[in-house]
PAGU-5112 format. One record per residue (C-alpha): residue number from 1; residue in three letters; x, y, z. Coordinates in steps of 0.05 Angstrom, whole numbers, plus 5000, padded with zeros to 4 digits. Example, Ala and Ser with C-alpha at 12.3 -4.5 7.8 and 13.67 -1.06 7.14 Angstrom:
# PAGU-5112
@drenba 1, zator ALA, x 5246, y 4910, z 5156
@drenba 2, zator SER, x 5273, y 4979, z 5143
***
This chain:
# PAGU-5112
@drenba 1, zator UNK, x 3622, y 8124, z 7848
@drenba 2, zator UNK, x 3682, y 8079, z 7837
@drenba 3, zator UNK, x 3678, y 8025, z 7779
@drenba 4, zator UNK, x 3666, y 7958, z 7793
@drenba 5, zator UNK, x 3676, y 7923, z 7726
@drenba 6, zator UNK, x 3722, y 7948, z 7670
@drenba 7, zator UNK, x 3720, y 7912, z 7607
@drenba 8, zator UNK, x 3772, y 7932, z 7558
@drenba 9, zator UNK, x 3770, y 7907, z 7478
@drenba 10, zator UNK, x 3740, y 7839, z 7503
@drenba 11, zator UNK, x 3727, y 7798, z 7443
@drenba 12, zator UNK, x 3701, y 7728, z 7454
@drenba 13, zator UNK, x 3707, y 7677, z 7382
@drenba 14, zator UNK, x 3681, y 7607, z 7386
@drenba 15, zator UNK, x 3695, y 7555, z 7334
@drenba 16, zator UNK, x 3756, y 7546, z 7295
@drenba 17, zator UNK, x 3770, y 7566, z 7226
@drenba 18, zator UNK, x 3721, y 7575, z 7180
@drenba 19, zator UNK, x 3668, y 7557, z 7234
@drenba 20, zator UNK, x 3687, y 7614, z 7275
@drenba 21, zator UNK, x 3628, y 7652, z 7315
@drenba 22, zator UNK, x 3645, y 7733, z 7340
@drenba 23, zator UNK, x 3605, y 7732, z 7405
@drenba 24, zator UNK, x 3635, y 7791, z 7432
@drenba 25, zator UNK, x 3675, y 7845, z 7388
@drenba 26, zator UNK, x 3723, y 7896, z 7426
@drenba 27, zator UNK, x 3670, y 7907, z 7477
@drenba 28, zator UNK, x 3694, y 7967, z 7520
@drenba 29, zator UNK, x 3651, y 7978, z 7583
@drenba 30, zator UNK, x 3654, y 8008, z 7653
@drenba 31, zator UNK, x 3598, y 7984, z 7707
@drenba 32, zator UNK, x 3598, y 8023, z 7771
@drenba 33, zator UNK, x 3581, y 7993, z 7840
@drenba 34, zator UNK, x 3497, y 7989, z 7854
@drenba 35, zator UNK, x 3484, y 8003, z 7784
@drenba 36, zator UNK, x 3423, y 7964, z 7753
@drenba 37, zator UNK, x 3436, y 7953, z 7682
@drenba 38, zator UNK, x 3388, y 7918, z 7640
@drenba 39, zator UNK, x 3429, y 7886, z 7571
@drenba 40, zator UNK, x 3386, y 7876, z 7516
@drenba 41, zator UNK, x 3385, y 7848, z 7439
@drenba 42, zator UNK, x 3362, y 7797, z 7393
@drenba 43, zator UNK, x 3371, y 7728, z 7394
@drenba 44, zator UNK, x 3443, y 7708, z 7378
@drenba 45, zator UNK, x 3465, y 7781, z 7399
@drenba 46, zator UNK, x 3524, y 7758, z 7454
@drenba 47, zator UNK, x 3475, y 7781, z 7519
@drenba 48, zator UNK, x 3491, y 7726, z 7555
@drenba 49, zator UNK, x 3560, y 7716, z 7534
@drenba 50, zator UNK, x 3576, y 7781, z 7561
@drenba 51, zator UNK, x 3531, y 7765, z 7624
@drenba 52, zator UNK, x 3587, y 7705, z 7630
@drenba 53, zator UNK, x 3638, y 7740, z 7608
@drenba 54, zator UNK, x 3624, y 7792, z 7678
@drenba 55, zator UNK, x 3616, y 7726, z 7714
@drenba 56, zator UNK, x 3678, y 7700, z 7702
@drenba 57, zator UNK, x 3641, y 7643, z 7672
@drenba 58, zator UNK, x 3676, y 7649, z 7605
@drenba 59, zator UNK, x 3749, y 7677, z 7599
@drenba 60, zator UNK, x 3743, y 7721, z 7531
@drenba 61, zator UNK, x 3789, y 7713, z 7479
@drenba 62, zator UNK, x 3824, y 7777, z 7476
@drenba 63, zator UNK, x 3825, y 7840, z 7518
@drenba 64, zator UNK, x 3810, y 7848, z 7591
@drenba 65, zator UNK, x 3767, y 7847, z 7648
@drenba 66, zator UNK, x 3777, y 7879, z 7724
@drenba 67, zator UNK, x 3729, y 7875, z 7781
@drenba 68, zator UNK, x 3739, y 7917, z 7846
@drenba 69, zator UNK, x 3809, y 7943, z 7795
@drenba 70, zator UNK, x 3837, y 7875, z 7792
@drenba 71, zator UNK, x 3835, y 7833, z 7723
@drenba 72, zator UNK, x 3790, y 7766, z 7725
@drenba 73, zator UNK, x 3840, y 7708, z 7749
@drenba 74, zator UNK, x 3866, y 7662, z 7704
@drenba 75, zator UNK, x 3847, y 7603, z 7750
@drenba 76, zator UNK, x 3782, y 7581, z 7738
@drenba 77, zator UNK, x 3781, y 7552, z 7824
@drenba 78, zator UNK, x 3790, y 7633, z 7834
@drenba 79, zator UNK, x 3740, y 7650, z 7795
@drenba 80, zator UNK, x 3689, y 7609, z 7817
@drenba 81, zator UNK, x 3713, y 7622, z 7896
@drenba 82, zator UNK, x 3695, y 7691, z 7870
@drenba 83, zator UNK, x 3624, y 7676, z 7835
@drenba 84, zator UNK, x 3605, y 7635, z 7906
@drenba 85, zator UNK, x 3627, y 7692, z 7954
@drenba 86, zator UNK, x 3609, y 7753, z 7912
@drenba 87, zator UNK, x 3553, y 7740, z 7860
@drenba 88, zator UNK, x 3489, y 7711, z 7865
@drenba 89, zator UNK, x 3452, y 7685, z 7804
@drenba 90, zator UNK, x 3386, y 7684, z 7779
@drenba 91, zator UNK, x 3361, y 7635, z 7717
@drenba 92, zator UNK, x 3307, y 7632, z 7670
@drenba 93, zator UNK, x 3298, y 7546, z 7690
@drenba 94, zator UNK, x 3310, y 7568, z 7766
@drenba 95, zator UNK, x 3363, y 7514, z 7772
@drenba 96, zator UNK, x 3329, y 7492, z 7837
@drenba 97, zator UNK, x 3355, y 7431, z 7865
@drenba 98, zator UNK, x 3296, y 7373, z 7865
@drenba 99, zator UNK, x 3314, y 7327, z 7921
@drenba 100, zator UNK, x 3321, y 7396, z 7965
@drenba 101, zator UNK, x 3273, y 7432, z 8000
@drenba 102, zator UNK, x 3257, y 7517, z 7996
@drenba 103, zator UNK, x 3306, y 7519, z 8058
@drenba 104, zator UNK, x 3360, y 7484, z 8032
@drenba 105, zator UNK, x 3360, y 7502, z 7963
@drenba 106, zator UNK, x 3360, y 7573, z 7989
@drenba 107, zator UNK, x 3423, y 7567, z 8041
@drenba 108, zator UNK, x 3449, y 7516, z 7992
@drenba 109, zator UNK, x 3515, y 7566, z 7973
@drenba 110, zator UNK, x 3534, y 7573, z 8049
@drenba 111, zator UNK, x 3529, y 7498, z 8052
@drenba 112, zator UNK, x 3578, y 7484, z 7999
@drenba 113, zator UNK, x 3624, y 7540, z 8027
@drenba 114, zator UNK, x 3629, y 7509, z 8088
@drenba 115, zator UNK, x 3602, y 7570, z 8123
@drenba 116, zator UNK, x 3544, y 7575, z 8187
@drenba 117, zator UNK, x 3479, y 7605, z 8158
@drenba 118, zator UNK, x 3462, y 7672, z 8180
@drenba 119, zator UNK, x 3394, y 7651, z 8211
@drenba 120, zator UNK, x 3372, y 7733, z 8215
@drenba 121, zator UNK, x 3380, y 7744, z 8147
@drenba 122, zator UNK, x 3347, y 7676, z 8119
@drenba 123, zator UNK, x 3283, y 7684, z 8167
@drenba 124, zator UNK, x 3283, y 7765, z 8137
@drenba 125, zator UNK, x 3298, y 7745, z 8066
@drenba 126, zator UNK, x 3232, y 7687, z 8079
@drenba 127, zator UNK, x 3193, y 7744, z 8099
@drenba 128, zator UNK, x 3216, y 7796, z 8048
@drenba 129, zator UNK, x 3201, y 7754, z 7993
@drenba 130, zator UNK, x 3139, y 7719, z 8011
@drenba 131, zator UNK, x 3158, y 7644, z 8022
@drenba 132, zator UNK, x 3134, y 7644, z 8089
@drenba 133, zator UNK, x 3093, y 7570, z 8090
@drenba 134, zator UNK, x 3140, y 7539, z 8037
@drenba 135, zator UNK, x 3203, y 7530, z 8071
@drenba 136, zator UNK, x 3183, y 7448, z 8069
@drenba 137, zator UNK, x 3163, y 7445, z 7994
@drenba 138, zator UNK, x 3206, y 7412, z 7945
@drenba 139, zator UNK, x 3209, y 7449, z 7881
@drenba 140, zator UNK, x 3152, y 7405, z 7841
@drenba 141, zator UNK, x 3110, y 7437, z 7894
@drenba 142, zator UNK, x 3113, y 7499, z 7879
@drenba 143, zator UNK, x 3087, y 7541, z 7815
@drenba 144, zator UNK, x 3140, y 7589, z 7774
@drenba 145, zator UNK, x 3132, y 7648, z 7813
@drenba 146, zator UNK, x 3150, y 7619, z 7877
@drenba 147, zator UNK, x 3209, y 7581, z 7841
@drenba 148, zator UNK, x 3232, y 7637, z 7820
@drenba 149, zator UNK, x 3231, y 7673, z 7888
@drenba 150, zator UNK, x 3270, y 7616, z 7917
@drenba 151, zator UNK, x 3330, y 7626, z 7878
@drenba 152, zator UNK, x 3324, y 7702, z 7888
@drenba 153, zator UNK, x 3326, y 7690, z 7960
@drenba 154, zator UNK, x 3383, y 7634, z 7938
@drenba 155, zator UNK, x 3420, y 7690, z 7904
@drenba 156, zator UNK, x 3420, y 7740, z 7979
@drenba 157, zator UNK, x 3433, y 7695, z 8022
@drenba 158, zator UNK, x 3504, y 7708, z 8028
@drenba 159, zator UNK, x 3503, y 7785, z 8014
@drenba 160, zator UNK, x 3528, y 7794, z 7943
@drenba 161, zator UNK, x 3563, y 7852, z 7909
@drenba 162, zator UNK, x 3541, y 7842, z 7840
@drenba 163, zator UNK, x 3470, y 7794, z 7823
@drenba 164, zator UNK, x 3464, y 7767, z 7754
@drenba 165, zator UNK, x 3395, y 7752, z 7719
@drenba 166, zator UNK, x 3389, y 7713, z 7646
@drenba 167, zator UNK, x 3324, y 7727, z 7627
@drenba 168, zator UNK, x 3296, y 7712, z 7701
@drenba 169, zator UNK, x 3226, y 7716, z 7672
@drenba 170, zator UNK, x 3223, y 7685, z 7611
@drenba 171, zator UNK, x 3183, y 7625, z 7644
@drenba 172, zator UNK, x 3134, y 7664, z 7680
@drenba 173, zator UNK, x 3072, y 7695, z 7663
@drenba 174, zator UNK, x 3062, y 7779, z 7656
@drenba 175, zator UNK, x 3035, y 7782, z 7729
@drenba 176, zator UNK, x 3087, y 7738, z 7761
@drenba 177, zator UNK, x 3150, y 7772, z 7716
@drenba 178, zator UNK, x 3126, y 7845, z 7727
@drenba 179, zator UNK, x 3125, y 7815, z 7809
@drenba 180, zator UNK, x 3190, y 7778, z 7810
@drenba 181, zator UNK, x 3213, y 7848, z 7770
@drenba 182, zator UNK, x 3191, y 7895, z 7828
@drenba 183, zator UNK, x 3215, y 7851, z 7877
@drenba 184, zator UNK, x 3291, y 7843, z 7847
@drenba 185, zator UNK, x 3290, y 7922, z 7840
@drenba 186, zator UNK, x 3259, y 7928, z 7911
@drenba 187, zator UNK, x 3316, y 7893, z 7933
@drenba 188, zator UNK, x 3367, y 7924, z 7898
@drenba 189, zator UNK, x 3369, y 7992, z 7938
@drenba 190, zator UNK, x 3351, y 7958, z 8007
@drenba 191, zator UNK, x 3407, y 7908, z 7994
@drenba 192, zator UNK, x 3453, y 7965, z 7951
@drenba 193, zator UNK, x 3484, y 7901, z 7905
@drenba 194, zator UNK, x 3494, y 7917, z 7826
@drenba 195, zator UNK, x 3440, y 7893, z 7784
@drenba 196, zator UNK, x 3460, y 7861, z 7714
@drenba 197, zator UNK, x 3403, y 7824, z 7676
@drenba 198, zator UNK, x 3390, y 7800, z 7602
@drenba 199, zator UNK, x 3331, y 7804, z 7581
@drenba 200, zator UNK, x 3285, y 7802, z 7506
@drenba 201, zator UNK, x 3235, y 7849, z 7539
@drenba 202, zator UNK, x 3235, y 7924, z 7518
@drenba 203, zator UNK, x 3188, y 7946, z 7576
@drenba 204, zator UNK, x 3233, y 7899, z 7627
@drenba 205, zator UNK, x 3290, y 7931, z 7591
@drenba 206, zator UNK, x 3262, y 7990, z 7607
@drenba 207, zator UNK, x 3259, y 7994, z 7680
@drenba 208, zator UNK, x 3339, y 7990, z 7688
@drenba 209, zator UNK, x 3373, y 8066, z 7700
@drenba 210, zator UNK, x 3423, y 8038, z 7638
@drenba 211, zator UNK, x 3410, y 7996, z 7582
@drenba 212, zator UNK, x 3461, y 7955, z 7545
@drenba 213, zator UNK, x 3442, y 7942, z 7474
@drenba 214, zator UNK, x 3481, y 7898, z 7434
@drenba 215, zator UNK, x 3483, y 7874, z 7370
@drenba 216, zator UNK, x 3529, y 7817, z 7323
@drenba 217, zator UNK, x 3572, y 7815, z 7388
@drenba 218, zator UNK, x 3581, y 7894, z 7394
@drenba 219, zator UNK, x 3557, y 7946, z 7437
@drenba 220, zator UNK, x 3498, y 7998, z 7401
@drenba 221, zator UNK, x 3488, y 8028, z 7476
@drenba 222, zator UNK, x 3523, y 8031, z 7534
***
C-alpha cells in the first residue's frame, strides 16, 4: 500500500519570542491510503494542529508535508481547492449551516464547487445513514446525533480520499458517539477513504488499527 501523507521534521511554533508555543516538534510520519488512524493526547498536546497540519489548514513552520508524493502547495487557493475536492470534515460543533436545510447543508460542498449533485449517491448516503424523514429540518430541529450524521453524510457527498474528525463526539452522549463511531468505521471500508480522527477517548482511541499518541508537540506512538 502506497503512502498517502509523508510528513517529514514538521515543526509548527506559534508566538514570537519569548511567547513562543512548540505545537509540533520534528514530527516524522507516513499515513498510507484507507488507513484509520485514531491521534490521541492530552489537552494542549498538538492533536489538532497536526489534524490541520494534514489538512493543509496550517502550513508548519519547518519541514515538509506530501500527499499522493507531492509537497502541500504553498498557495493557500490550492490548498483549499484540495480540502473541497479531496477531504471531507467532520467537527465536534457540526458546523451545520442554520438558515439551510439537511439537504442542503449536506450537498452544500458540490454547491460551492459549482458541480451537479450526484442524486444516486445523496438518496444512498440518506438511507445509509438514517436521515430518511429529515431532509426538510433545519439544524435547530434536530438533536446531536442526527447533527452529527448530517455532516457525515456532508463529509461523502463528493467521494473523499482522506475524512478528518476533531473529536466528532465530544458533544454527544455514550449511545449516540459509540453510534456515530460505528457508523464512520462502517463507512470507511464500504467507501475505502482514510480515516484520521482526534479524539480524548482511550476506548474511541481504541477502535482505530493505529494510534497516534502525542505529547508537548511530539510523537510517543506512531
Amino acid at each position: 500500500m502506497e503512502n498517502l501523507f509523508e510528513l517529514k521534521h514538521v515543526s509548527c511554533f506559534f508566538g514570537k519570542n519569548d511567547t513562543v508555543t512548540k505545537a509540533l516538534e520534528e514530527v516524522n510520519l507516513d499515513i498510507l491510503k484507507e488507513e484509520c488512524i485514531s491521534i490521541i493526547g492530552p489537552s494542549g498536546a498538538g492533536k489538532s494542529t497536526l489534524l490541520n497540519v494534514l489538512a493543509g489548514i496550517i502550513k508548519p513552520t519547518t519541514g515538509v508535508v506530501l500527499y499522493k508524493g507531492k509537497p502541500m502547495p504553498d498557495s493557500i487557493s490550492k490548498r483549499a481547492n484540495i480540502r473541497l475536492n479531496e477531504f471531507g470534515f467532520i467537527f465536534q460543533s457540526y458546523n451545520l449551516i442554520p438558515t439551510l436545510n439537511v439537504r442542503d447543508n449536506i450537498i452544500l460542498p458540490v454547491v460551492m464547487n459549482n458541480e451537479k449533485v450526484d442524486l444516486a449517491l445523496y438518496e444512498k448516503l440518506i438511507s445509509e445513514i438514517n436521515l430518511s424523514g429529515h431532509e426538510k429540518k433545519k439544524p435547530n430541529q434536530l438533536s446531536g446525533g442526527l447533527a452529527q450524521r448530517v455532516s457525515i453524510a456532508r463529509a461523502l457527498i463528493k467521494k473523499p480520499t482522506v475524512v478528518f474528525a476533531d473529536e466528532p463526539t465530544g458533544n454527544l452522549d455514550s449511545v449516540n458517539g459509540n453510534a456515530v463511531f460505528s457508523l464512520l468505521f462502517e463507512l470507511a471500508e464500504k467507501y475505502r477513504y482514510t480515516l484520521i480522527y482526534v479524539t480524548h477517548d482511550k476506548e474511541k482511541s481504541n477502535l482505530a488499527k493505529r494510534i497516534i499518541t502525542i505529547k508537548d508537540g511530539k510523537l510517543i506512538e506512531s
